[in-house]
N, C-alpha and C positions, 0 to 999 in steps of 0.2 A: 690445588694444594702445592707447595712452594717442596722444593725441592729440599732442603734441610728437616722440615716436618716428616716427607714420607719416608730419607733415609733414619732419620731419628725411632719413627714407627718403627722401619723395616728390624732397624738391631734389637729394639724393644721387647716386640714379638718374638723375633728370634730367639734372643734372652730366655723370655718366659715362658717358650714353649721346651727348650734347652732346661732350666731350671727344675721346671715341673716332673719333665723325664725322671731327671736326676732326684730330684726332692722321692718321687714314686720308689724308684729302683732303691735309694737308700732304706724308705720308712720297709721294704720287705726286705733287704738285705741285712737293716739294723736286729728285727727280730727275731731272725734266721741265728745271728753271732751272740745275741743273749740266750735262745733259747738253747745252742749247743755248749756256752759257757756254762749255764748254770745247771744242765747235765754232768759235765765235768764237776762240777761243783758236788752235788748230790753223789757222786760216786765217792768222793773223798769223803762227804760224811755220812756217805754210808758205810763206808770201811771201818771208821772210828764210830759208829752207831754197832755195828758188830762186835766191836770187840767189847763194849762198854754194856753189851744186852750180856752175853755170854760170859761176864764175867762177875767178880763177887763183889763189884764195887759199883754196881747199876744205880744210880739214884735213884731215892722215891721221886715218885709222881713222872716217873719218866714220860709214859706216855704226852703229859700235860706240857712237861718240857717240849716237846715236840710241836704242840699243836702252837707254844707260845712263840717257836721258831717259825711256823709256820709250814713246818712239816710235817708228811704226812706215811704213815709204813703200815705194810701188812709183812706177814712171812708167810710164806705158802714152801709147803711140801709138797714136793712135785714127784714123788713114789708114792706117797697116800694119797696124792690130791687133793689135798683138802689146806686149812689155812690155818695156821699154827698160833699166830697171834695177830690181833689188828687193835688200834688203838681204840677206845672208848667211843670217840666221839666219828668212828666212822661206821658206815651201814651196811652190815654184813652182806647184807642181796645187793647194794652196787657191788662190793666186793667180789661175790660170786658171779655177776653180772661181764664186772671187766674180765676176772678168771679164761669165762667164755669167748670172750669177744676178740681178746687179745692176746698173741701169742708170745709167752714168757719166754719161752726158750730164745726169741731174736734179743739181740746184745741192744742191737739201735730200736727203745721203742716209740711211736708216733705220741702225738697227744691225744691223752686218753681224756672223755669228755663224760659228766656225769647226767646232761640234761640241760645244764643250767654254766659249766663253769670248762673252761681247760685244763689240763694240767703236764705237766713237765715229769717223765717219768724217767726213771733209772734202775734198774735190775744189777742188784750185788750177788756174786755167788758164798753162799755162805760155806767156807769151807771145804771149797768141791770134792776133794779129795776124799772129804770124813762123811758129809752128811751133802744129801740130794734137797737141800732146800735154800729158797732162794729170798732176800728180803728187798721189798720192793719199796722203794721212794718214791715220794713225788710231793710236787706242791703248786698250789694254783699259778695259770697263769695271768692273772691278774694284777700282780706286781710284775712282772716283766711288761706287761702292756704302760702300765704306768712310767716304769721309767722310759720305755720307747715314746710313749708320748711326750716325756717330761725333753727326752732329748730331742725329738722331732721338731719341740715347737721352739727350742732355741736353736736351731737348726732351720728352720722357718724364717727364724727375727736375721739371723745371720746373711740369707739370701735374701730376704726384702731389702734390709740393708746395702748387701754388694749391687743386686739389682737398681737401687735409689743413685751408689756411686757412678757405674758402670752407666746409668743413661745420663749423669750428668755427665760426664766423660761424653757419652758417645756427642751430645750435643753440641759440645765444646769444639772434637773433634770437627762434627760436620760443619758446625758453623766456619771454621778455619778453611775448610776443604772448598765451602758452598760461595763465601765471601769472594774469594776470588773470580769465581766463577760468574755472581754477581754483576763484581767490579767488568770484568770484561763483557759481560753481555753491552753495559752501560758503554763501551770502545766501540762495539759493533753497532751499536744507532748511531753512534756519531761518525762512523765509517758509509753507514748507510745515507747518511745527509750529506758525507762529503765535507765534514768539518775535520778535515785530515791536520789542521794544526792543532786541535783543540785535546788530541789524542794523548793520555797519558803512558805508564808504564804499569802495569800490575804486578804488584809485589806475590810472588805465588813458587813454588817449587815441583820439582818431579814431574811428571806429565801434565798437570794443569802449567809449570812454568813452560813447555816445550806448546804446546796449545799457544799460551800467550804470546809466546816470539814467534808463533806460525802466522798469528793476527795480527800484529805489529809489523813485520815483515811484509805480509799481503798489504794493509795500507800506505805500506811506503810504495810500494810497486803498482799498488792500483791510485797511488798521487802522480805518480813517476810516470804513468800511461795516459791519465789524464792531461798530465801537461805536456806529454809526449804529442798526443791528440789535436789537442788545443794549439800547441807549435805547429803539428802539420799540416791545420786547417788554414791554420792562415797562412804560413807558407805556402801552399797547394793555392790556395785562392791566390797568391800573389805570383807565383810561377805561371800557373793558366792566365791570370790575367794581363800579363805582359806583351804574350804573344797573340791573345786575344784584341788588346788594343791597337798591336800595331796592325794586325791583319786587317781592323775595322778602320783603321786611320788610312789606309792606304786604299782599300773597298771606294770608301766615302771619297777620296782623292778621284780617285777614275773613276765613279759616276758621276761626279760634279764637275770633271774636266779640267781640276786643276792639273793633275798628271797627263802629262801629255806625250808620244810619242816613246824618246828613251827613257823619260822619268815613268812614263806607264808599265813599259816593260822592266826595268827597273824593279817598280814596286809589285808586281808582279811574281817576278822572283822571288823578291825579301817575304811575299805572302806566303809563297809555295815554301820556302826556309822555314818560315816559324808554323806552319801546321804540320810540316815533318817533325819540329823539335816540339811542336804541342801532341800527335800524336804518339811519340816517342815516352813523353812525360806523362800522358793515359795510361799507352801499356804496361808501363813498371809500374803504376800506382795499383793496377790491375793482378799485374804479379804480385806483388807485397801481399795485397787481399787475399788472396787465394793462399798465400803459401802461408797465412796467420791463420784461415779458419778453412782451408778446403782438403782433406785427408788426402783425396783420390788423386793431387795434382803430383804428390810426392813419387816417384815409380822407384823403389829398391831392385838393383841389380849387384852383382858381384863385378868387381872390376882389379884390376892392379893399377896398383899408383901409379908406376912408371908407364901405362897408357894414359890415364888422366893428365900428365907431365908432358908428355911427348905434343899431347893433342893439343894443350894448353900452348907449346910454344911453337907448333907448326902453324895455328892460326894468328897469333901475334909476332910471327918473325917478320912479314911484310910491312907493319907498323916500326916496328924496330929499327928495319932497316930503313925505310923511307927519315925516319928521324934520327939515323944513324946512330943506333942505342945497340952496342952488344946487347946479346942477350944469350946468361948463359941456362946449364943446370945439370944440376946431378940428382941420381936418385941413389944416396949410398947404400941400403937394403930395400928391395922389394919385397911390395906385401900385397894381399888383396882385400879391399875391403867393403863396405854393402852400401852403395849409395845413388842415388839418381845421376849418372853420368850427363846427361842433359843438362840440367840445375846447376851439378857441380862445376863442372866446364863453363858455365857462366858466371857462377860465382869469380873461379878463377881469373875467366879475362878480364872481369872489373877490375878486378887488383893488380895484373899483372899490368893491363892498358895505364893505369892510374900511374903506375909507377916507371912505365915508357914514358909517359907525358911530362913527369916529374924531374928524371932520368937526367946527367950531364952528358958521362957518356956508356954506363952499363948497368945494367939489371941481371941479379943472380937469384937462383929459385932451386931451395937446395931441399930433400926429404931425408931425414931422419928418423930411425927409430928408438924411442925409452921407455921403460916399465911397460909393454903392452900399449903404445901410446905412437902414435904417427904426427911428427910432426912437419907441417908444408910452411918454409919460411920464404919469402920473396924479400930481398933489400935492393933498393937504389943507391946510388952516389949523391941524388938532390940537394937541395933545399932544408928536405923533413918540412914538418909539419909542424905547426905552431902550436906551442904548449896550451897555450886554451884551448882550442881547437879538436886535440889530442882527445880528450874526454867522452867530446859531442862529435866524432867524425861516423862513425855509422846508424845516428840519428838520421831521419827522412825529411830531404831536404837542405841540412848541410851541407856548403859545400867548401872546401877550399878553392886555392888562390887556383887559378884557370880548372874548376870544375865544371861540368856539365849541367845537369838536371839535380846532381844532387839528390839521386836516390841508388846508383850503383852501390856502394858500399853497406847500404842500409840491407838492398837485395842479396849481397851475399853472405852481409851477415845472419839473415830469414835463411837461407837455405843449409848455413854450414848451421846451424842450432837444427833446421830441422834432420839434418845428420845425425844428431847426440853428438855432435863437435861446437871447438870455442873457436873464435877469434876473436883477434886482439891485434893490437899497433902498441909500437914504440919504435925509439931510436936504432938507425941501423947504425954499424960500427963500420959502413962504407960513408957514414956521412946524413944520410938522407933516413927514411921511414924504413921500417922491418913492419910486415904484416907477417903474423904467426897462425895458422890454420891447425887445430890440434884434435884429431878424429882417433877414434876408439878401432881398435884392427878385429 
């Protein structure tokens, strides 16, 4: 059953069962307000039925009057007990029967019942003061039931009605709600094929809009991995295969005996060079793996920056100094914060070695702290790095102008995310690149 049909049921129901209550609770609260109204009623003419019995100006035929009103009296005297007057056309043994059954003296009485009929009663005192007798009224309830029904059933037609509006509404409603909801399922098959150009926008609001840009978003980012994927496959194939060839070109050399003597030992060498820089190019492919899908490689410790600093330029001063690179750094607030000192420290030298290698004649690596925010900047004097370049530099496998493997940068940008830290590049205002490291304290 399609989703707009069972929320359409679900209000439907709801509705009708909602209504029904309601429709109930009224048809017994409606006769409840007639029946004390038209009490109220009866006592009023029964005050003016008093005074017009008691006085010299009674009409003929009054009883008859009564019965043509549709009311109905006795008088009972309540010192002799007995009943003073009752009309014609009522029966003295129900009379005496209700006498018994029901007590005059209560102000509020129930409905009195003959066998056959209800009725609506009301107790006048006649005179209390003068004389002990009381004139009782009443009149069937069968016109109250009538007009409860008269009003219940247009009261009926009124809620089928709203009921008829309200599920055209709710349909209306769902269909707007479900549409969207539609339209995107129909993104997600074509996300699922991988027709990531073929994706549209879904026009939708509120939480289905916040859904839709969560979908829309994921396929840019799962196109973005894919051609991420697809670039480092074959990059990776073409890095392995270089050092591959040459190893196999120089193998084939000295079993075939063209390489001979120093050109053997020679190529020898250059073999033993490129399976260090092919195992080199393993390991960090290995690293990446792990550190994209392996939880357990990550170890959290507590540290202070200005240790991760210190440690960072005690192993890269020998490099520094060998390529005559100052190198300085400040840490202007110390803080502590929770991360794999191992991983990070690596991270580190990638960037900091990149940017000796870059370097004219100094590298500075300065920490900061803003809003709750650590921030680790490294700038060179260099070159910088070229604005294309810029975009795609911690991509796997890119490399700039005298890069290596081409996956350092990649690596520590995997480790500073697995942090809940960013990095980033841009220009430095010594000239050369600024790498910004920005960790959570």
């Amino acid at each position: 059953m399609r989703l707009q049909t069972q929320l359409t049921l679900a209000f439907t129901t709801l509705l009708f069962i909602t209504m029904s209550i309601l429709a109930v609770t009224i048809h017994s609260l409606l006769l409840d307000v007639l029946i004390q109204n038209e009490r109220n009623q009866l006592q009023e003419k029964g005050k003016i039925i008093v005074q017009l019995y008691y006085s010299d100006f009674a009409p003929a035929g009054f009883g008859q009057w009564l019965t043509d009103e549709g009311l109905y009296m006795f008088i009972y005297d309540r010192e002799r007990e007995q009943i003073r007057y009752h009309q014609d056309s009522l029966d003295p043994e129900l009379i005496k029967y209700w006498v018994k059954t029901y007590d005059l003296a209560q102000q509020e009485q129930p409905l009195w019942y003959d066998g056959e009929t209800y009725y609506v009663v009301s107790i006048i005192r006649i005179y209390p003061n003068i004389v002990n007798q009381d004139l009782v009224l009443f009149t069937p309830l069968d016109d109250l039931q009538e007009v409860q029904q008269s009003f219940f059933n247009q009261l009926i037609i009124v809620f089928l009605v709203g009921i008829l509006v309200i599920i055209i509404l709710t349909h209306y409603f769902t269909h707007r709600m479900v549409t969207p909801l539609t339209q995107l399922k129909y993104q997600l098959k074509k996300v699922e094929k991988r027709q990531f150009d073929d994706i549209k926008r879904v026009k939708a609001t509120g939480e289905i809009k916040e859904v839709e840009e969560s979908v829309i978003e994921m396929a840019r980012e799962l196109q973005r991995y894919m051609k991420s994927q697809q670039q480092f496959l074959q990059n990776a194939s073409h890095e392995l295969k270089t050092p591959l060839m040459t190893i196999q070109g120089y193998a084939e050399g000295i079993r075939d005996g063209i390489f001979e003597a120093e050109e053997s030992d020679q190529g020898l060498e250059i073999m033993v060079a490129e399976i260090s820089r092919l195992k080199k190019i393993i390991n960090e492919m290995i690293l990446l793996a792990k550190l994209d899908s392996d939880e357990n490689i990550y170890q959290v410790h507590s540290l202070y920056i200005s240790e991760l600093i210190q440690s960072t330029v005690d192993r890269a001063l020998p490099m520094a100094t060998d390529q005559q690179i100052a190198l300085f750094h400040t840490v202007k607030q110390d803080a502590v914060i929770k991360i794999d000192q191992e991983k990070m420290l690596r991270a580190m030298m990638n960037i900091v070695t990149n940017a000796i290698r870059h370097a004219k004649t100094k590298v500075y690596i300065e920490v900061t702290q803003e809003s709750g925010r650590l921030y680790i900047t490294i700038d060179d004097d260099g070159e910088g790095i070229d604005d294309a370049l810029m975009p795609h530099l911690f991509e796997r496998f890119i490399k700039g102008k005298g890069g290596e493997t081409g996956l350092g940068l990649a690596i520590s940008r995997a480790i500073v995310e697995r942090s809940n830290g960013v990095i980033r590049v841009d220009r430095s205002p010594m000239g050369g690149a600024r790498f910004t490291i920005v960790l959570k304290i």
